[in-house]
DSSP file (Angstrom, degrees, kcal/mol; ACC not computed):
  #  RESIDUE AA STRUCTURE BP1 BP2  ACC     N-H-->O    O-->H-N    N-H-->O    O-->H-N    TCO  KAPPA ALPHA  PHI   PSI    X-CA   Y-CA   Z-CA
    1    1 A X              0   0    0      0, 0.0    10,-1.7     0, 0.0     9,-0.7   0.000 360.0 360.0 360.0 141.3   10.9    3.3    2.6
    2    2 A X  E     -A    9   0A   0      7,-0.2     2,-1.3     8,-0.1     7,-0.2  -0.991 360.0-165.6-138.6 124.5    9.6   -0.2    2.1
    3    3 A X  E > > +A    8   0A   0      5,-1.8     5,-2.3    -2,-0.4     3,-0.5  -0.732  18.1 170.8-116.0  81.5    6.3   -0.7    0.4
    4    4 A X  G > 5S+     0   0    0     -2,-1.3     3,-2.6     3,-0.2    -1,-0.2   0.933  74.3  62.3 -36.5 -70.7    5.8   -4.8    1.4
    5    5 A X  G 3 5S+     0   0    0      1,-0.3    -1,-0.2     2,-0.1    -2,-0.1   0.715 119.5  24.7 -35.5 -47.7    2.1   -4.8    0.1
    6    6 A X  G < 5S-     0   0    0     -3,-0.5    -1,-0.3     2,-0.2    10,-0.2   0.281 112.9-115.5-117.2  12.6    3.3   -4.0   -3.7
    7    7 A X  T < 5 +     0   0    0     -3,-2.6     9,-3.9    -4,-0.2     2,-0.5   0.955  63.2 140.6  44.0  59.1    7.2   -5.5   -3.2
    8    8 A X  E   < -AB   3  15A   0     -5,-2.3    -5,-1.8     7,-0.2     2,-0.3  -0.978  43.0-154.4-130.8 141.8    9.4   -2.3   -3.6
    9    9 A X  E  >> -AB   2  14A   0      5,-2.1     4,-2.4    -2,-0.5     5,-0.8  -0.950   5.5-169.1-105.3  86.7   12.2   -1.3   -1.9
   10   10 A X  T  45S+     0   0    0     -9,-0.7    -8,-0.1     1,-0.3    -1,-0.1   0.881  86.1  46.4 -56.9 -60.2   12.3    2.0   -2.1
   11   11 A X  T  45S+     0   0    0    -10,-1.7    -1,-0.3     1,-0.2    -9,-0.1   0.910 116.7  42.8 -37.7 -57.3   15.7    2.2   -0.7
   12   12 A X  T  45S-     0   0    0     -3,-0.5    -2,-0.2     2,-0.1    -1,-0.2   0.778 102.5-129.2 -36.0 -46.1   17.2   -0.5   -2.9
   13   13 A X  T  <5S+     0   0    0     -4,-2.4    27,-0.8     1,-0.3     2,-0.3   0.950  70.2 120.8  49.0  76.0   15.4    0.7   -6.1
   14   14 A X  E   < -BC   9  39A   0     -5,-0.8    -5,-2.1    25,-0.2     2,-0.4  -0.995  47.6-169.1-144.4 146.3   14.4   -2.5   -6.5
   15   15 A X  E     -BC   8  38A   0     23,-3.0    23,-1.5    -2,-0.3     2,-0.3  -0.961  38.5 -85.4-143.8 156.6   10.9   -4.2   -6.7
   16   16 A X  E     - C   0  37A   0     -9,-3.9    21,-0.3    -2,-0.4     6,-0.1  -0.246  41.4 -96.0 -88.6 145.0   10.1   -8.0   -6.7
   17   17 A X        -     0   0    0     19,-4.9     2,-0.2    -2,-0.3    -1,-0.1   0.171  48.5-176.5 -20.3 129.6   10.2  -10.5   -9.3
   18   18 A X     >  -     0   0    0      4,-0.0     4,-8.3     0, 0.0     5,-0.1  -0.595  43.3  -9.4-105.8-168.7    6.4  -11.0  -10.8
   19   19 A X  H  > S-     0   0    0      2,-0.3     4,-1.2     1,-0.2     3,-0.3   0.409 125.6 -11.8  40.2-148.2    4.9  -13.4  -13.5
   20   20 A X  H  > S+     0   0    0      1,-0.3     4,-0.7     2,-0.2    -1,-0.2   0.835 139.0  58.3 -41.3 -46.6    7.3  -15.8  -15.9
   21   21 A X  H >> S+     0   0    0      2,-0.2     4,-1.0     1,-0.2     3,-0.6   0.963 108.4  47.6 -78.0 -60.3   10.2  -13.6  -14.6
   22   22 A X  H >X S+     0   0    0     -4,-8.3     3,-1.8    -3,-0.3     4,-0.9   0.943 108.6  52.8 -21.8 -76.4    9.1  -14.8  -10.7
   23   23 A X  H 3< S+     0   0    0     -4,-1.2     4,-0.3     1,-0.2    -1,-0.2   0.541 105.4  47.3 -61.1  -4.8    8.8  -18.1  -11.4
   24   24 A X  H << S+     0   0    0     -4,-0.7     4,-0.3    -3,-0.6    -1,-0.2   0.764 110.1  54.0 -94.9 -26.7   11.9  -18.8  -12.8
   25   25 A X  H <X S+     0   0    0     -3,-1.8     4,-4.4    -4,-1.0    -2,-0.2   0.301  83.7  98.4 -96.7  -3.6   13.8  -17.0  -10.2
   26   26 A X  T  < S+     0   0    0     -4,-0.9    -2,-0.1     1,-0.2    -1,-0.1   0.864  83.2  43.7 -15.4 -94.7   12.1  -19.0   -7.7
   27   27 A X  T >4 S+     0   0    0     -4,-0.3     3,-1.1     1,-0.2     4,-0.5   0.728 111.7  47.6  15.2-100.6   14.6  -21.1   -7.3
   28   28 A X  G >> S+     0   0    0      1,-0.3     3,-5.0    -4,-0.3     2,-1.8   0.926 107.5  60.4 -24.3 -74.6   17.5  -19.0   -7.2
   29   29 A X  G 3< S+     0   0    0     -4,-4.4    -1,-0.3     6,-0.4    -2,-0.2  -0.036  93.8  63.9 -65.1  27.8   15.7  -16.6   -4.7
   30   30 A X  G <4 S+     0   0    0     -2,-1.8    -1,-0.4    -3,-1.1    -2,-0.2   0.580 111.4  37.6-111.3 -25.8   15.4  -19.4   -2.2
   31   31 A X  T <4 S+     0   0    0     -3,-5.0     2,-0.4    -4,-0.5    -2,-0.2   0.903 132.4  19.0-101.0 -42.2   19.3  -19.4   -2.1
   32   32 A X     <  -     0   0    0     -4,-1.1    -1,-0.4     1,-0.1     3,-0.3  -0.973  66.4-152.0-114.6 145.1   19.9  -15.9   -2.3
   33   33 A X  S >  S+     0   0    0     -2,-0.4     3,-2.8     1,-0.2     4,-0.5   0.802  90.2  69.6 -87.9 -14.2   17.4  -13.3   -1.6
   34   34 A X  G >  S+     0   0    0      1,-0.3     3,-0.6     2,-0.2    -1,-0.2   0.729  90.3  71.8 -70.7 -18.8   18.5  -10.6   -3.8
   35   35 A X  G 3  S+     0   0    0     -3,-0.3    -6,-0.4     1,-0.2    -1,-0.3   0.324  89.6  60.3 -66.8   0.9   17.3  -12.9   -6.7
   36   36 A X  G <  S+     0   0    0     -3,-2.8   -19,-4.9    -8,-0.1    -1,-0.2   0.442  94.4  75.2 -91.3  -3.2   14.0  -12.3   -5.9
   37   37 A X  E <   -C   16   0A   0     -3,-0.6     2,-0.4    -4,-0.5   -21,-0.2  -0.633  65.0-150.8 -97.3 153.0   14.1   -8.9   -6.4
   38   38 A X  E     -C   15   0A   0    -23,-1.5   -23,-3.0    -2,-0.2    -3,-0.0  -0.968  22.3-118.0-115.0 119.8   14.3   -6.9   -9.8
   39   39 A X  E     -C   14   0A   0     -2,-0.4     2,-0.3   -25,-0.3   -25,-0.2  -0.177  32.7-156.2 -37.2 166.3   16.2   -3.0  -10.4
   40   40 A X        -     0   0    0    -27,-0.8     5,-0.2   -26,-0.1    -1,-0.0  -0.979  23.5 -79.9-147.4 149.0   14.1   -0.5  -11.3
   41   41 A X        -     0   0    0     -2,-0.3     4,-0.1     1,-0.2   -28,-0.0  -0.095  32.0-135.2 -41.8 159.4   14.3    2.9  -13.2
   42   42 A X  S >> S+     0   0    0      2,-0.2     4,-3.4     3,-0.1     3,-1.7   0.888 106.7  57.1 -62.4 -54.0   15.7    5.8  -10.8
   43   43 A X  H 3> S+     0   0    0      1,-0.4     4,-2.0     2,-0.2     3,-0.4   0.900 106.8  42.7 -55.4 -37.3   12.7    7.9  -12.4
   44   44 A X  H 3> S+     0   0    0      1,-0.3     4,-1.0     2,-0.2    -1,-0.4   0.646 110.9  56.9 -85.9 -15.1    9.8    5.5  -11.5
   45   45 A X  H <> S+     0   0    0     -3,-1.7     4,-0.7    -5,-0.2    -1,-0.3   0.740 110.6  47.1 -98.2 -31.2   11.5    5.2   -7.9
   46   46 A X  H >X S+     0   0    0     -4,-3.4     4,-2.9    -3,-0.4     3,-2.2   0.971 104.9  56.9 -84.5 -48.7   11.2    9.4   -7.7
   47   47 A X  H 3X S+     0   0    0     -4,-2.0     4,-4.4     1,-0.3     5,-0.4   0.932 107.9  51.4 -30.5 -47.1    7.6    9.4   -8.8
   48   48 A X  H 3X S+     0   0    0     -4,-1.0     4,-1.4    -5,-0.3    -1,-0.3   0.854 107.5  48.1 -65.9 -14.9    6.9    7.0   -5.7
   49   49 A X  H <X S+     0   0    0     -3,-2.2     4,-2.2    -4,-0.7     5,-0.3   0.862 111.6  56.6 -94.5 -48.4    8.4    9.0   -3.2
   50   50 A X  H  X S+     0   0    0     -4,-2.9     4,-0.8    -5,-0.2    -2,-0.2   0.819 116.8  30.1 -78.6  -9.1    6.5   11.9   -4.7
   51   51 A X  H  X S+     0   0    0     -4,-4.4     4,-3.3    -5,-0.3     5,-0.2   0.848 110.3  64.2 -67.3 -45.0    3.3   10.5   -4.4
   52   52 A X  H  X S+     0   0    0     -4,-1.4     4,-1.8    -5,-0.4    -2,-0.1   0.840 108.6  43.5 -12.7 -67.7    4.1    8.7   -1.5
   53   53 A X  H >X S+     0   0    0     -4,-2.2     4,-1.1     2,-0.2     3,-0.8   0.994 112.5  53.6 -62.4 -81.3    4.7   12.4    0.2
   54   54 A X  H 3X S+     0   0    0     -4,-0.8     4,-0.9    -5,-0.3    -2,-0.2   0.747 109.8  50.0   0.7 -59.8    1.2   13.6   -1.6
   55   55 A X  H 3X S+     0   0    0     -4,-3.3     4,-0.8     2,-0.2    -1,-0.3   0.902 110.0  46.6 -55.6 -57.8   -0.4   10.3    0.2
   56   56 A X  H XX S+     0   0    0     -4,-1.8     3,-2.4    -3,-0.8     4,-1.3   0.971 114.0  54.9 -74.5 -82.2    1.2   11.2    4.1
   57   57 A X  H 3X S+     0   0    0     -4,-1.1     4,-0.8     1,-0.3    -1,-0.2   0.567 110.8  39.2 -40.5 -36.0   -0.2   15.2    3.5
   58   58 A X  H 3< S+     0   0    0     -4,-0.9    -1,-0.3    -5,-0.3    -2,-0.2   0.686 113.1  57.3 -96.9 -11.3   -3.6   14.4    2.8
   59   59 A X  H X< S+     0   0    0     -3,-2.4     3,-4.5    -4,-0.8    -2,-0.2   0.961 117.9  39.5 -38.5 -78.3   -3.6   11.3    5.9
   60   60 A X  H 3< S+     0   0    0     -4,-1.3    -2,-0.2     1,-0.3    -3,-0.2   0.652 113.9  49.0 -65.4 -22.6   -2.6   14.1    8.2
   61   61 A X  T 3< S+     0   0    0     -4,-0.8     2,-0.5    -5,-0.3    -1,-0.3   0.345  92.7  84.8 -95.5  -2.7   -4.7   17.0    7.0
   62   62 A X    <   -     0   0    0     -3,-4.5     2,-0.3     2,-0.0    -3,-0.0  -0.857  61.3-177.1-117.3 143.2   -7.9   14.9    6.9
   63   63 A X        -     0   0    0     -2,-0.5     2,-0.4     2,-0.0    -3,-0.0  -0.905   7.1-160.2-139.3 107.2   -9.6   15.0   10.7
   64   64 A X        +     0   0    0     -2,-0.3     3,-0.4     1,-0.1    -2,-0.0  -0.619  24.4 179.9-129.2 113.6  -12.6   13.2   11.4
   65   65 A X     >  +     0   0    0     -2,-0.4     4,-1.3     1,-0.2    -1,-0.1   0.067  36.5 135.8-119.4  51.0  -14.9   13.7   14.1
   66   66 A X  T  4 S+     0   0    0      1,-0.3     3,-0.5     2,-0.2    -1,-0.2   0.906  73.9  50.4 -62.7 -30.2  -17.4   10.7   13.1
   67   67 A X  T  4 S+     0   0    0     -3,-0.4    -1,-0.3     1,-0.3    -2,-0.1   0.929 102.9  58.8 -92.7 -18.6  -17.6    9.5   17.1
   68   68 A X  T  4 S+     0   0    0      2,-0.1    -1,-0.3     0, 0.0    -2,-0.2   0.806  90.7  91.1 -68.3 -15.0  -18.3   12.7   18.3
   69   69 A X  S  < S-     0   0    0     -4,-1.3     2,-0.6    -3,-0.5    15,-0.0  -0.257  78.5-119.5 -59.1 157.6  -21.4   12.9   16.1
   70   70 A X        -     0   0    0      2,-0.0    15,-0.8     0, 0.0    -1,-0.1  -0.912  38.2-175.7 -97.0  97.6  -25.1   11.8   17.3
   71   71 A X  E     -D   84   0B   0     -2,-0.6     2,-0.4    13,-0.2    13,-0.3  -0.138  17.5-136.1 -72.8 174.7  -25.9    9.3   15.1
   72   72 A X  E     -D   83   0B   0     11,-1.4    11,-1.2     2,-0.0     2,-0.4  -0.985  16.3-146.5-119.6 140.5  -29.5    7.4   14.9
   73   73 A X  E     -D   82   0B   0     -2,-0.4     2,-0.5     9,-0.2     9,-0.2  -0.751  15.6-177.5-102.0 141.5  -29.7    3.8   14.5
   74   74 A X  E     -D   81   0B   0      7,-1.5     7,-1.7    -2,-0.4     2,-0.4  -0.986  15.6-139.8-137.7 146.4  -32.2    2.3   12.8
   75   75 A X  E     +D   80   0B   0     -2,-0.5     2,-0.4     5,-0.2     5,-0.2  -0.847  23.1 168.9 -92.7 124.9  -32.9   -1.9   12.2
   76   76 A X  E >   -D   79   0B   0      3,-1.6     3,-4.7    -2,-0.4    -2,-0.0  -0.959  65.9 -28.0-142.5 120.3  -33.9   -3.2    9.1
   77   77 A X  T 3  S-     0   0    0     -2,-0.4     3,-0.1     1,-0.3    -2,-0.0   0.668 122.4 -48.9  65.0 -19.2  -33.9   -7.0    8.2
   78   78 A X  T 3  S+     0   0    0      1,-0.4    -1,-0.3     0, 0.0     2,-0.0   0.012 119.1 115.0 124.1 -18.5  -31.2   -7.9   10.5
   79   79 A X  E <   -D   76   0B   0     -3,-4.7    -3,-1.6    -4,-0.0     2,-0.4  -0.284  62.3-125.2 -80.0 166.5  -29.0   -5.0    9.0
   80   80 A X  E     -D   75   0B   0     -5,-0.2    -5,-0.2    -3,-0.1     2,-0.2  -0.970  16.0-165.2-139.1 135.3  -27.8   -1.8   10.8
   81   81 A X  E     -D   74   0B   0     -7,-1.7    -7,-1.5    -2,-0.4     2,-0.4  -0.596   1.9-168.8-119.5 126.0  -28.5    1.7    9.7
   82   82 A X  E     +D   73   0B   0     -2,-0.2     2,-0.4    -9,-0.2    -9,-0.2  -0.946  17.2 180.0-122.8 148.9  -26.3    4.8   11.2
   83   83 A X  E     -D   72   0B   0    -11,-1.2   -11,-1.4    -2,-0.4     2,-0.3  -0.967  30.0-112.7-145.9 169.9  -28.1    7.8   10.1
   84   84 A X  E      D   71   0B   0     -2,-0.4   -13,-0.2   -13,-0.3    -2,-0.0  -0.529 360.0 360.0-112.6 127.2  -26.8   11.6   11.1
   85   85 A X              0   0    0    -15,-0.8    -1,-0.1    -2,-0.3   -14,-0.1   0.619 360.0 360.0 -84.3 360.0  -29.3   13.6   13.5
């Protein structure tokens, strides 16, 4: 698992440099990449995986049938108004 958006590497257990700690490793982390990266506790790497999991079950369980509805439209001002028949 690789969570890009927040820099963890779920796999690694690693997450990427931030703040003072970034910049300093700049540098480095242009010549090797593993210098841009940080460890991280084991424990804070299972919490993500169990939320993670928590996250995907409630994705899949939620089922939306918003275009099959008959909406009404209504114009106000240049804006547009969906309202539920």
């Amino acid at each position: 698992m690789c969570f890009k958006r927040l820099g963890i590497k779920i796999d690694e257990i690693c997450r990427k440099r931030a703040g003072l700690d970034g910049a300093i490793h700049f540098i480095p982390g242009l010549l090797k990449d593993e210098y841009k990266f940080r460890s991280i506790d084991m424990k804070t790497v299972k919490m993500i995986i169990e939320q993670a999991i928590g996250y995907e079950e409630q994705c899949a369980t939620y089922t939306s049938e918003l275009y099959s509805e008959d909406v009404q439209l209504i114009s106000k001002d240049g804006r547009l108004y969906y309202l539920p028949e």
